[in-house]
PABA-665640 format. One line per 10 residues: their letters; for each residue x, y, z of C-alpha. Coordinates in pm, whole numbers, plus 50000, padded with zeros to 5 digits. Layout:
<pts>
a	X:Y:Z  ...
</pts>
This chain:
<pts>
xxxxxxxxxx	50233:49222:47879  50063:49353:47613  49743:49119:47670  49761:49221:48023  49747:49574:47911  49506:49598:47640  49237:49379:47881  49362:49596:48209  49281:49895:47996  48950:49786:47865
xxxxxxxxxx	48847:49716:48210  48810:49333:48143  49006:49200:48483  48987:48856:48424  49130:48836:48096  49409:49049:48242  49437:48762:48537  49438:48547:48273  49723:48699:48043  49931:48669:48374
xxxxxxxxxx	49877:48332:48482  50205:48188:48559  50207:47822:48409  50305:47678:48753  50035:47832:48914  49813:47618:48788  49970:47243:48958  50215:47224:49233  50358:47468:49454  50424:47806:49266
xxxxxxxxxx	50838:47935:49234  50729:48287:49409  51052:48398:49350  51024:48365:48957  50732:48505:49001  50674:48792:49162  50581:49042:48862  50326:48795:48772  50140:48742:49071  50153:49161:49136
xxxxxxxxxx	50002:49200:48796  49707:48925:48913  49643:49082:49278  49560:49393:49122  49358:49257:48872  49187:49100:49123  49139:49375:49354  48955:49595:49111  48713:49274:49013  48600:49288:49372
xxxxxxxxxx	48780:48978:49470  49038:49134:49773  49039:48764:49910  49155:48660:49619  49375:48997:49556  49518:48941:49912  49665:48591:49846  49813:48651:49583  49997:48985:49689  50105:48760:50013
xxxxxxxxxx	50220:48491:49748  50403:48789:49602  50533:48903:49925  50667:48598:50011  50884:48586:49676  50992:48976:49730  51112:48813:50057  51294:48531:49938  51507:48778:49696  51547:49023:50014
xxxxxxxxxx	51688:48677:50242  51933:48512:49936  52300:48489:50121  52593:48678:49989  52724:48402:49813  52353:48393:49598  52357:48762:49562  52721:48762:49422  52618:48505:49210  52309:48691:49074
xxxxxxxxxx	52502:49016:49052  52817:48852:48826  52546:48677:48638  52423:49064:48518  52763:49172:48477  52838:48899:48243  52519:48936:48050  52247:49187:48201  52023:49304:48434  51773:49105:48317
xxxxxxxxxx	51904:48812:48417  51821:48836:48771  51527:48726:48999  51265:49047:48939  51304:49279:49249  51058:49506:49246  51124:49881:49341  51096:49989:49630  50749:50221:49535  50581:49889:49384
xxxxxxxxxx	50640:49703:49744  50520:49994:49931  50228:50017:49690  50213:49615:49765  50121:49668:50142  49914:49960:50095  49685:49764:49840  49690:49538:50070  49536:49747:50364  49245:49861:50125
xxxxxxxxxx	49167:49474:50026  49148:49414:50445  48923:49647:50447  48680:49550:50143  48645:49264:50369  48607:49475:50714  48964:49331:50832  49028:49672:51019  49325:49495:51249  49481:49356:50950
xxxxxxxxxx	49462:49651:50734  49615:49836:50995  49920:49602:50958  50001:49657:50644  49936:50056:50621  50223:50061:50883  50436:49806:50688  50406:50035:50410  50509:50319:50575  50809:50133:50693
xxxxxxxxxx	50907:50045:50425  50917:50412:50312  51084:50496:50640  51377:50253:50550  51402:50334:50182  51783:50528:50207  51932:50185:50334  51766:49970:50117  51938:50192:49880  52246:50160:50023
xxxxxxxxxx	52256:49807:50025  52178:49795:49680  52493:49971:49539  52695:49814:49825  52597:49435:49691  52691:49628:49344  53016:49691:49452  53078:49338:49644  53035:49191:49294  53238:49393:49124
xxxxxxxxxx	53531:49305:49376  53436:48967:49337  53480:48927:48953  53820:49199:49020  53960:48895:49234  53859:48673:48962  54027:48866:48639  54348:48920:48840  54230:49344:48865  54232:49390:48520
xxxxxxxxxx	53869:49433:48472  53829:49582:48843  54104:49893:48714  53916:49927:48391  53594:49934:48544  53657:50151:48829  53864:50418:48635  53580:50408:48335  53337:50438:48624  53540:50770:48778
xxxxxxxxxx	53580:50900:48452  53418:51250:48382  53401:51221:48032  53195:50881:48084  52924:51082:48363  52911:51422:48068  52859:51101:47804  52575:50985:47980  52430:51339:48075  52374:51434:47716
xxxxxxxxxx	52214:51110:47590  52003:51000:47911  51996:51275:48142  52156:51385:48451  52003:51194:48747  52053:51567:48951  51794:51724:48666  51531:51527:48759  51222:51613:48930  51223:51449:49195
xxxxxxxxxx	51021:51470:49572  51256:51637:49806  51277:51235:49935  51155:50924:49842  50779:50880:49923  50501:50725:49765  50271:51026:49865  49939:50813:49812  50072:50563:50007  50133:50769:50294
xxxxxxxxxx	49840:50967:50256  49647:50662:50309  49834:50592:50570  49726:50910:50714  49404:50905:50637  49339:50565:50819  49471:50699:51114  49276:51019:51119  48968:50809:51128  49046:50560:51364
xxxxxxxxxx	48984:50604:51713  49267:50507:51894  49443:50631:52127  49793:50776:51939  49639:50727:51586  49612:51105:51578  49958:51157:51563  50039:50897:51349  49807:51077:51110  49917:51407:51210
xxxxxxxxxx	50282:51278:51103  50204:51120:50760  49925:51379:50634  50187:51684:50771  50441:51495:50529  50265:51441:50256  50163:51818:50253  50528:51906:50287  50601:51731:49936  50337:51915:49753
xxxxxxxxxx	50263:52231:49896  50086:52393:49650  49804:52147:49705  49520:52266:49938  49352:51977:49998  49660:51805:50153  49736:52120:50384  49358:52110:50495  49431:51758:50585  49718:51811:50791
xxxxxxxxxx	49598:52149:50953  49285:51918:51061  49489:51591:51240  49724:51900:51404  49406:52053:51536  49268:51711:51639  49553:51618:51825  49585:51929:51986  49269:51968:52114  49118:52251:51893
xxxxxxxxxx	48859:51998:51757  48746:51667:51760  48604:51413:51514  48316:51461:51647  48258:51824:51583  48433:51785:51250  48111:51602:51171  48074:51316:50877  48300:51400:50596  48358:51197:50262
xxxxxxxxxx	48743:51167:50118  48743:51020:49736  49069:50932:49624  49083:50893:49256  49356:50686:49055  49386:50816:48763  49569:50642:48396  49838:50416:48357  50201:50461:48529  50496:50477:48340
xxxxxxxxxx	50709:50184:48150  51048:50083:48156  51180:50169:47745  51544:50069:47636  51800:50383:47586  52117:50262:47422  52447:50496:47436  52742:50513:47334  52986:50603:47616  53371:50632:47685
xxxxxxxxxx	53556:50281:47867  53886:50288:47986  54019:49988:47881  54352:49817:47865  54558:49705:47516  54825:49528:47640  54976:49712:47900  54832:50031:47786  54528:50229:47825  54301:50405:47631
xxxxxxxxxx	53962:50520:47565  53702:50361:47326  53336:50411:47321  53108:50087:47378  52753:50062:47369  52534:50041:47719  52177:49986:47710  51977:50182:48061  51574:50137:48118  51450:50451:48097
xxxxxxxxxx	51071:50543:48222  50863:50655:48008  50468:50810:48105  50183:50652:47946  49849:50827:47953  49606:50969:48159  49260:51024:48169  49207:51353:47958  48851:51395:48115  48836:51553:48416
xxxxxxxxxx	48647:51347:48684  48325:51520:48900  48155:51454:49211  47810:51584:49198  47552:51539:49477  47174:51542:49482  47202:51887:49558  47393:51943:49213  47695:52118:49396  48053:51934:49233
xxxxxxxxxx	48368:51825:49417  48687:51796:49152  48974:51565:49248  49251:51723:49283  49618:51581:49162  49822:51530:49476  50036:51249:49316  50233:51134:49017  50379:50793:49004  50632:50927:48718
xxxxxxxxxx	50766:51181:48997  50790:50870:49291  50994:50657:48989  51208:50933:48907  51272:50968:49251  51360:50571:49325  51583:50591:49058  51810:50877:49119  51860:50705:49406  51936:50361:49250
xxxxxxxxxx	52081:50480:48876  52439:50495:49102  52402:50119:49099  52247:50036:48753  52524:50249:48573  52779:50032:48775  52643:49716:48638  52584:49842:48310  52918:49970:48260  53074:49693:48443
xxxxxxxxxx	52887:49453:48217  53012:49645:47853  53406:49655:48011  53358:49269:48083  53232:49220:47699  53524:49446:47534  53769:49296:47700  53652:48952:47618  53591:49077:47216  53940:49180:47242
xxxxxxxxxx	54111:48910:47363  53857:48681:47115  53958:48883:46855  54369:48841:46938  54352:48474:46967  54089:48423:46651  54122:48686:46424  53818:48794:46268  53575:48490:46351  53683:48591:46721
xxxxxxxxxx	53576:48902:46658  53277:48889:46485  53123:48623:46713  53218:48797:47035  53057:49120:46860  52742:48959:46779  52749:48803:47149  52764:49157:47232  52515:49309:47073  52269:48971:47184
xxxxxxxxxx	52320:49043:47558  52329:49449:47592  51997:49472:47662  51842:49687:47992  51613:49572:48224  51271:49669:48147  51019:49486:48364  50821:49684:48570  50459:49638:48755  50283:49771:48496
xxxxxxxxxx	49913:49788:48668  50034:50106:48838  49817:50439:48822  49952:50783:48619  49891:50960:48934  49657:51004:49228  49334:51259:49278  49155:51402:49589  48856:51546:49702  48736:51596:50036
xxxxxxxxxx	48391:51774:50133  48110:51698:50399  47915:51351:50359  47618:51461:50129  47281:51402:50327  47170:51178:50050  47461:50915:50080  47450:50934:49685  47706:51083:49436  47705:51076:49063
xxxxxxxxxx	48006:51047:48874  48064:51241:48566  48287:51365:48337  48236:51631:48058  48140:51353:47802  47842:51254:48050  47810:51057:48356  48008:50755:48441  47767:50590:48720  47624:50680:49047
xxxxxxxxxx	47842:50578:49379  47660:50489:49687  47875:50628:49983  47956:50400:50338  47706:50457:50621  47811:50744:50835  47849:50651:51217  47567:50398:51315  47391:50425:51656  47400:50087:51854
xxxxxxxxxx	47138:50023:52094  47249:49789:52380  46951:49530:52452  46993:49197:52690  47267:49053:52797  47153:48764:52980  47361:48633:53249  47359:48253:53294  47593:48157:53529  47618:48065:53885
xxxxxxxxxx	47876:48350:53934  47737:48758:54020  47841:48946:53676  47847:49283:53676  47715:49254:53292  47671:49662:53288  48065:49710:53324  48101:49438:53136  47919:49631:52790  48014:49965:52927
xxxxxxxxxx	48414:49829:52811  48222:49700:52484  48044:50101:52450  48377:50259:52531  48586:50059:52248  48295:50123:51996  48275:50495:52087  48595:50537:52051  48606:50402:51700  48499:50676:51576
xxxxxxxxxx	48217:50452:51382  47916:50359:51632  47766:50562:51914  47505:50443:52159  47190:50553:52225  47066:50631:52545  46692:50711:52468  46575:50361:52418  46613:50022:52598  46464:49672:52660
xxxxxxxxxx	46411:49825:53019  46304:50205:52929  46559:50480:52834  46884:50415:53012  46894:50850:53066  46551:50919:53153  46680:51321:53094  46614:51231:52729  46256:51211:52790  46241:51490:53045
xxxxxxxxxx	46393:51753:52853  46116:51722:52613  45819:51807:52892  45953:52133:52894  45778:52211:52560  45492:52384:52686  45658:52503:53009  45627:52919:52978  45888:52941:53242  46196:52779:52981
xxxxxxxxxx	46250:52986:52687  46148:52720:52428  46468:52827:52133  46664:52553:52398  46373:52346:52406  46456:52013:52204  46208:51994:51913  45983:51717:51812  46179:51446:51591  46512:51503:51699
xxxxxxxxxx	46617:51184:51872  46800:50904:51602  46683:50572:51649  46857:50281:51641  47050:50118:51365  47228:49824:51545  47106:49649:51840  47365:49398:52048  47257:49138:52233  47462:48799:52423
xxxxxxxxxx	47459:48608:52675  47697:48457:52945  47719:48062:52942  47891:47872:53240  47908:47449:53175  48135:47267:53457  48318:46980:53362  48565:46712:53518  48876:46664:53345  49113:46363:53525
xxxxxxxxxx	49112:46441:53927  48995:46856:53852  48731:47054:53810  48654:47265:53497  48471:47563:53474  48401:47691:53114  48219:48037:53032  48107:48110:52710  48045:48488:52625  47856:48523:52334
xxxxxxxxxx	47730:48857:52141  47506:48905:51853  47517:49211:51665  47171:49265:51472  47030:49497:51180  46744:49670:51288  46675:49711:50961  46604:49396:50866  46630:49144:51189  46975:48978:51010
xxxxxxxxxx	47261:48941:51240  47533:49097:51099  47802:48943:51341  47800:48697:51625  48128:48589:51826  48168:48378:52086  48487:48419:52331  48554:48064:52602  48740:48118:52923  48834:47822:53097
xxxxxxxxxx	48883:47767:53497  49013:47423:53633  49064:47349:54034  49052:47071:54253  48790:46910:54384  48790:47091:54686  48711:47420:54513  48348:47530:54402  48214:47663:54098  48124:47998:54194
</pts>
């Protein structure tokens, strides 16, 4: 890890991908299920080289192992679980929390949409926020597979270890023990309940750009949330007052006008470090009972660093945006594990009765080579479980303002400026040229690209000219308007002025194909639609597509 870290720090990805490579990566078909914390270290890596492709695989790779660990039977998960009794935590497959596998899908959707994947981006920003919905039960059936295993190992040891455990586990002196030297899970500070507030904030923010239909309330539902765990933060409650007032009708995206969110992840998220204590077991001598403190060894999180610098956004104009914090990973950690400490303690305490009672009974039937080798056993095996995803940020920054008419922003910070960022095109405007039909069938190829025109408008990222066509302007009122200039009989403040109308940055074209065939005793009709999408810019096409739709009949029909 610490390779990983000091080339992940440094900014040099691919000696961080490289730290991480899992041997079996390299031939044969990869154990996902081993692992998982190396291939989410990779992804990440890979993401912020500019590779998503690459980023993507992997985190599905990952995905796939989370998945296997999530599918094990009971009879594998009791296994796994009296395996970390009887040593530690460590021993099991890595299962990441439940923040890093939201965090998974929601890196995820950004890498989609480095590559312009919008449907498949959109899949995994509502994965991740189902995963957040069903976080309480996952954390319920984490402490219930806690306590199948400890019935399993009482039916084992004949209850002795079940009594010992459970009345250690119930014992108040054990929970005040733990309080002083580790903290009280109920002191934390912790979100109200468990949310990875960038995650759904992206979530949000998705929706309140796209265009369709119910995405509004979607966003209106994530973005209101989000604001609800921090509401001290303005930004956030801008963002939610805006989707409420979208989806109500109060305004639209289109009066909103262009506007420019930068979301900022700032340091390094907090590590797993080893706490040892010394806590009160109830355990049995004979037939009696009596206390005797044993040492239990919990991960406890520890923050890293942050960025001391605070980050600027300054356009040509010279007026600055500053990120605001909205997020911290520490607080989303704390929050997982308040929820899942219930569980850990259970193990680890299970695990240290387990050992005592075995040091004991060593030390009755072999005096003090029994005890000293059970002792140093022991000490070998109390360890916590300290792996964690450790490409995680510190916390998470916002700023939203109105798209700069430049496109441009420089970055800087007070020791000077960190680089200039040029900012996605605002909406582009499409104009529609021929679409040629070729066919022996009447196509009504104006419906046909008014469905295209409605989609596209609706998108909230392309709107269509009207002023300009292969055939003339498709509203000749554009023109029209605009002979009124010198008219003394219209007041000329509502006149349009001269340079006004936007011309075109995208121009689609196609054309309809029809080819008959004969397949055995039928007849086949296939159409080919096919649609080129061009850069006015420069004459490239940008996208082409080509959709088939295939007929058959008998020979007694016709082709058209």
């Amino acid at each position: 890890m610490e390779a990983f870290n000091t080339s992940y720090v440094a900014g040099d990805y691919q000696a961080a991908i490289e730290a991480m490579a899992p041997s079996s990566l390299m031939p044969g078909e990869p154990d996902k299920e081993e692992q998982v914390l190396e291939l989410l270290h990779q992804a990440e890596a890979y993401r912020l080289a500019g590779e998503p492709q690459m980023a993507i695989d992997l985190y599905d790779q990952a995905e796939a192992g989370m998945k296997l660990n999530d599918t094990d039977n009971l009879a594998e998960k009791g296994a796994e679980n009296a395996l970390a009794v009887l040593v530690n935590d460590a021993q099991r497959d890595y299962r990441p929390m439940l923040a890093e596998a939201v965090l998974v899908n929601t890196y995820k959707g950004l890498a989609f949409l480095q590559l312009g994947n919008d449907a498949s981006a959109r899949v995994e920003f509502n994965r991740a926020d189902d995963r957040t919905r069903r976080a309480v039960a996952a954390f319920a059936e984490e402490i219930a597979e806690q306590k199948a295993a400890l019935k399993e190992q009482a039916e084992a040891d004949a209850n002795r270890e079940q009594q010992a455990i459970q009345q250690s586990l119930d014992s108040d002196a054990l929970h005040e023990s733990v309080a002083q030297q580790y903290g009280a899970p109920s002191q934390w500070g912790v979100y109200p309940e468990f949310i990875v507030p960038s995650a759904t904030y992206l979530h949000g923010l998705y929706f309140l750009a796209s265009g369709e239909s119910g995405d509004i309330d979607r966003a209106a539902t994530s973005l209101s949330r989000v604001a609800a765990m921090s509401p001290e933060s303005e930004p956030l409650a801008a963002d939610a007052e805006l989707a409420q007032a979208i989806g109500s009708g109060e305004t639209s995206r289109e009066r909103m006008g262009q506007r420019v969110w930068v979301v900022y992840e700032n340091g390094l998220g907090p590590v797993a470090e080893e706490k040892r204590l010394d806590v009160p077991l109830l355990l049995f001598h004979g037939n009696t009972q009596a206390p005797a403190y044993t040492g239990i060894a919990l991960p406890d999180y520890a923050d890293r660093h942050a960025v001391g610098d605070a980050l600027s956004l300054v356009d040509a104009q010279g007026q600055r945006y500053a990120p605001e914090t909205f997020a911290s990973m520490g607080k989303v950690v704390q929050t997982e594990m308040q929820s899942r400490f219930p569980a850990i303690l259970g193990r680890s305490v299970a695990s240290a009765v387990v050992k005592a009672l075995m040091q004991n009974e060593a030390t009755e039937r072999l005096g003090v080579a029994g005890q000293l080798g059970s002792a140093v056993l022991t000490a070998m095996t109390t360890q916590a479980d300290l792996r964690s995803w450790q490409a995680t940020p510190d916390h998470w920054e916002v700023a939203r303002f109105a798209r700069p008419a430049s496109g441009e922003l420089t970055l800087e910070t007070p020791s000077g400026p960190l680089g200039d960022l040029n900012l996605p095109g605002g909406r582009y405007v499409l104009v529609v040229s021929r679409i040629v039909n070729d066919t022996m069938q009447r196509l009504d190829t104006d419906q046909l690209v008014k469905k295209i025109r409605v989609q596209l408008l609706r998108s909230g990222r392309v709107v269509t000219t009207t002023a300009v066509g292969i055939d003339g302007p498709e509203d000749e009122m554009n023109q029209l308007t605009r002979t009124l200039r010198d008219s003394e009989e219209f007041d000329q403040r509502g006149v349009e002025k001269k340079g006004t109308l936007q011309a075109p940055d995208l121009s689609l074209s196609g054309k309809i194909l029809q080819r008959n065939r004969r397949v055995a005793d039928e007849q086949q009709v296939e159409y080919y639609m096919q649609l080129t999408l061009t850069d006015l810019s420069s004459g490239l096409a940008l996208w082409e597509n080509e959709t088939q739709v295939i007929k058959r009949g008998s020979d007694a029909s016709v082709a058209w």
